[in-house]
C-alpha positions as CSV (number, residue, x, y, z in Angstrom):
1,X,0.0,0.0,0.0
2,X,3.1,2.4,0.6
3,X,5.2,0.9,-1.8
4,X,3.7,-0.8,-4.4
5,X,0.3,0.8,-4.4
6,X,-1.7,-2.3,-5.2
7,X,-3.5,-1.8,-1.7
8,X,-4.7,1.0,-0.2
9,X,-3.7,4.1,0.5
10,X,-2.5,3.2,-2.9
11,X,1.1,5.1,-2.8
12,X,3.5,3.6,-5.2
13,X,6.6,4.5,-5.1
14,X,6.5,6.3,-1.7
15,X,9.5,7.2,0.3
16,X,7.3,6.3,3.4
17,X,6.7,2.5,3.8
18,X,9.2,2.2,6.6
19,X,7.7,4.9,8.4
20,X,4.8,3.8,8.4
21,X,5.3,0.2,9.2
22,X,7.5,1.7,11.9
23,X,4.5,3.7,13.4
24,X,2.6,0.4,13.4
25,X,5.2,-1.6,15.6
26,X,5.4,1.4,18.2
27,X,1.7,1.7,18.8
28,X,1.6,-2.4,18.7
29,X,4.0,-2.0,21.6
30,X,1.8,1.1,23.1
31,X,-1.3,-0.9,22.9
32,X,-0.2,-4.6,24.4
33,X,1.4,-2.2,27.2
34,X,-2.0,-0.4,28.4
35,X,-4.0,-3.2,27.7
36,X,-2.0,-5.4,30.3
37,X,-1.7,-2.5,32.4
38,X,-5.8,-2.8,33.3
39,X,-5.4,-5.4,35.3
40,X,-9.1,-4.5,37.2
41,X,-11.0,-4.7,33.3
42,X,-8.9,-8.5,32.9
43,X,-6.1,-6.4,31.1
44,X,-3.4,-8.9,32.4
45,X,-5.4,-12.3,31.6
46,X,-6.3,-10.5,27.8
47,X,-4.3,-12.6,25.0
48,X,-2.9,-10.0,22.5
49,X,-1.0,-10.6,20.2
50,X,0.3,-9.4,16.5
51,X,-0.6,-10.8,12.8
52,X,2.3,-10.9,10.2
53,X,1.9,-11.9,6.8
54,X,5.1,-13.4,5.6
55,X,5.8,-13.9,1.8
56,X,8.5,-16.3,0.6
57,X,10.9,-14.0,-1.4
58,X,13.4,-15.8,-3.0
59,X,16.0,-15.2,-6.3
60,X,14.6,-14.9,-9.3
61,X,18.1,-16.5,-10.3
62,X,19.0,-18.3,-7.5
63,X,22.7,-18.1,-9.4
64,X,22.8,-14.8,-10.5
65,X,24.4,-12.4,-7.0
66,X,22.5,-9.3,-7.8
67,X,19.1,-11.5,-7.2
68,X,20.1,-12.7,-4.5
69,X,21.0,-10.2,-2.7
70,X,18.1,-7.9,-3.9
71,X,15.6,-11.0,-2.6
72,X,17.6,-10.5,1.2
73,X,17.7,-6.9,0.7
74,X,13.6,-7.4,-0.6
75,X,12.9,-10.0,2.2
76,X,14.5,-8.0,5.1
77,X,12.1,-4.6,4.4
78,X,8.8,-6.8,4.2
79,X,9.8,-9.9,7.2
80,X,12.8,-9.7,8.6
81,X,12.8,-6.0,10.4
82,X,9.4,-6.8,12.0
83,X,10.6,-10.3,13.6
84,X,14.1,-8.7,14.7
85,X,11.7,-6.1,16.0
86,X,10.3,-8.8,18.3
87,X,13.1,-10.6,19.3
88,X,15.7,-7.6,19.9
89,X,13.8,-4.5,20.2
90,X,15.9,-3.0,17.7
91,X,14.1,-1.9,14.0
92,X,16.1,-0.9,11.1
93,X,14.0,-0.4,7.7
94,X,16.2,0.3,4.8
95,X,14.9,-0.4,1.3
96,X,16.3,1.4,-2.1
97,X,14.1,4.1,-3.2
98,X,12.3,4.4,0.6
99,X,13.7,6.7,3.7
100,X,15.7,4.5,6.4
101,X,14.4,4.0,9.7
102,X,15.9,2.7,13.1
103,X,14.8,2.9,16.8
104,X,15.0,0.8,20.1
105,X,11.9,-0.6,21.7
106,X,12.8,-2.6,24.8
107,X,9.7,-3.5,25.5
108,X,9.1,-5.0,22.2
109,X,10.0,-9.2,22.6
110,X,7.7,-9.2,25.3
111,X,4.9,-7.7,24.0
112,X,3.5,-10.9,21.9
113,X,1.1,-13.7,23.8
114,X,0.9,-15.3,20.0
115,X,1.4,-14.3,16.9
116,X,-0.6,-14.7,14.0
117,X,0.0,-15.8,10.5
118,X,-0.9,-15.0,7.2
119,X,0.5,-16.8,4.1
120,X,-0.7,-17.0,0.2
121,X,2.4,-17.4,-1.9
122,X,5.9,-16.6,-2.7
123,X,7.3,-13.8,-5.1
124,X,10.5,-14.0,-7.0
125,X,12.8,-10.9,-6.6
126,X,14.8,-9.9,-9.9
127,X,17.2,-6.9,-9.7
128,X,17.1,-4.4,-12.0
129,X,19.8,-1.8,-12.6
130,X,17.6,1.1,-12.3
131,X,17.3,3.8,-9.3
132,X,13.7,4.5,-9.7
133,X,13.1,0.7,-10.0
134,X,15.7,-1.0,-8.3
135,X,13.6,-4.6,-8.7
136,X,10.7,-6.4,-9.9
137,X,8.4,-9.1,-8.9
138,X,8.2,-12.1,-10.8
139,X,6.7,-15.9,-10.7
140,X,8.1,-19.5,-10.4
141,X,8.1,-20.4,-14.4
142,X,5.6,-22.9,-14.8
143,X,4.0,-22.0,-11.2
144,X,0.2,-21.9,-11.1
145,X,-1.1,-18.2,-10.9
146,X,-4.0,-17.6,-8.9
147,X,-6.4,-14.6,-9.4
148,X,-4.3,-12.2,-7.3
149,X,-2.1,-13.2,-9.2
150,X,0.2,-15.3,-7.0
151,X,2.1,-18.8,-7.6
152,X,0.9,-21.6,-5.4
153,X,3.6,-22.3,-3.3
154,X,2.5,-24.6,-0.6
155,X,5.9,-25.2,0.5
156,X,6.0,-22.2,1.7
157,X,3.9,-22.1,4.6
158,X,5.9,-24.3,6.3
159,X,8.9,-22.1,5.8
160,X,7.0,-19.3,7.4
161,X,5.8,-21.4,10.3
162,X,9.7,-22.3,10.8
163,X,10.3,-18.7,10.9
164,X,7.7,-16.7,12.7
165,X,8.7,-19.5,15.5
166,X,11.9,-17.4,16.0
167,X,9.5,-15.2,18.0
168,X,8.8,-18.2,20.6
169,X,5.3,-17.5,21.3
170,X,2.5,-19.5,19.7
171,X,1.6,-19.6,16.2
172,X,-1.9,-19.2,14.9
173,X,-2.5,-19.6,10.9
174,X,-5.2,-16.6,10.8
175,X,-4.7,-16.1,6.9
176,X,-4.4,-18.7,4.0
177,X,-6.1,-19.5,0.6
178,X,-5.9,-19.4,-2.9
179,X,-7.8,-16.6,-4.6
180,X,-9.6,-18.6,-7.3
181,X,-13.1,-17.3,-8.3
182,X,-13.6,-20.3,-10.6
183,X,-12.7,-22.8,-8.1
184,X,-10.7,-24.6,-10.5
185,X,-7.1,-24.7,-8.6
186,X,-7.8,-25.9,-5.4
């Protein structure tokens, strides 16, 4: 929604996705802190936890180095700053084209009961030698494409299970599907 503008507010190419997704973490963190902090409303016996969606990004050329490390520089900005958020405290957002962002949150790795999980499919990250458009979303050849579009990647749901489980808290699948009006994929 701040970068690639499929989803609202719809503002692609926006130097503000890390700000943003930022702002989100710290009022996570503000909200899990009052809400346990109302101990006479059940506050402390309240469950609350946070839903990621995590997206398998992986080389487009699992061969070629400027895939590769566009995928880790890709995957990092979308999964990896939010779950080193909730282990260490510490975010860092840095993706080309977007403004850096870093701060400290100590209260953040305790400030999951659960975490929830959303997972549809993977994207293939190909660099591009362009500053305006430093890389590109593509599918698995051959892959099936769904009506988002997406490839089904089953596989990769248990990849994301094995990773949001970094957070050491339990896991609930609260997103996972195949968009397919026609039924004809599942």
């Amino acid at each position: 929604g701040w970068q690639a503008g499929n989803f609202p507010p719809g503002k692609a190419g926006s130097p503000l996705p890390g700000v943003v997704l930022g702002n989100l973490l710290k009022a996570h963190v503000e909200v899990y802190t009052a809400i346990k902090s109302m101990p006479e409303h059940g506050g402390d016996r309240a469950r609350v936890g946070v839903v990621k969606d995590i997206f398998q990004l992986n080389a487009a050329n699992p061969v070629n180095p400027f895939d590769v490390y566009m995928a880790s520089v890709v995957d990092w900005a979308f999964n990896g700053c939010v779950l080193e958020f909730f282990k260490t405290g510490k975010f860092h957002f840095n993706l080309p084209g977007t403004k850096t962002v870093t701060f400290s949150d100590a209260r953040a790795p305790t400030s999951n009961d659960f975490v929830g999980l959303n997972y549809y499919s993977e994207y293939l990250v190909k660099c591009q030698l362009s500053l305006k458009q430093p890389f590109m979303f593509c599918h698995r050849p051959g892959g099936i494409i769904t009506d988002m579009p997406q490839t089904i990647y089953a596989e990769g749901l248990y990849f994301a299970v094995q990773r949001i489980a970094e957070l050491g808290v339990p896991i609930y699948i609260t997103e996972n599907g195949v968009a397919d009006a026609k039924d004809d994929k599942r």
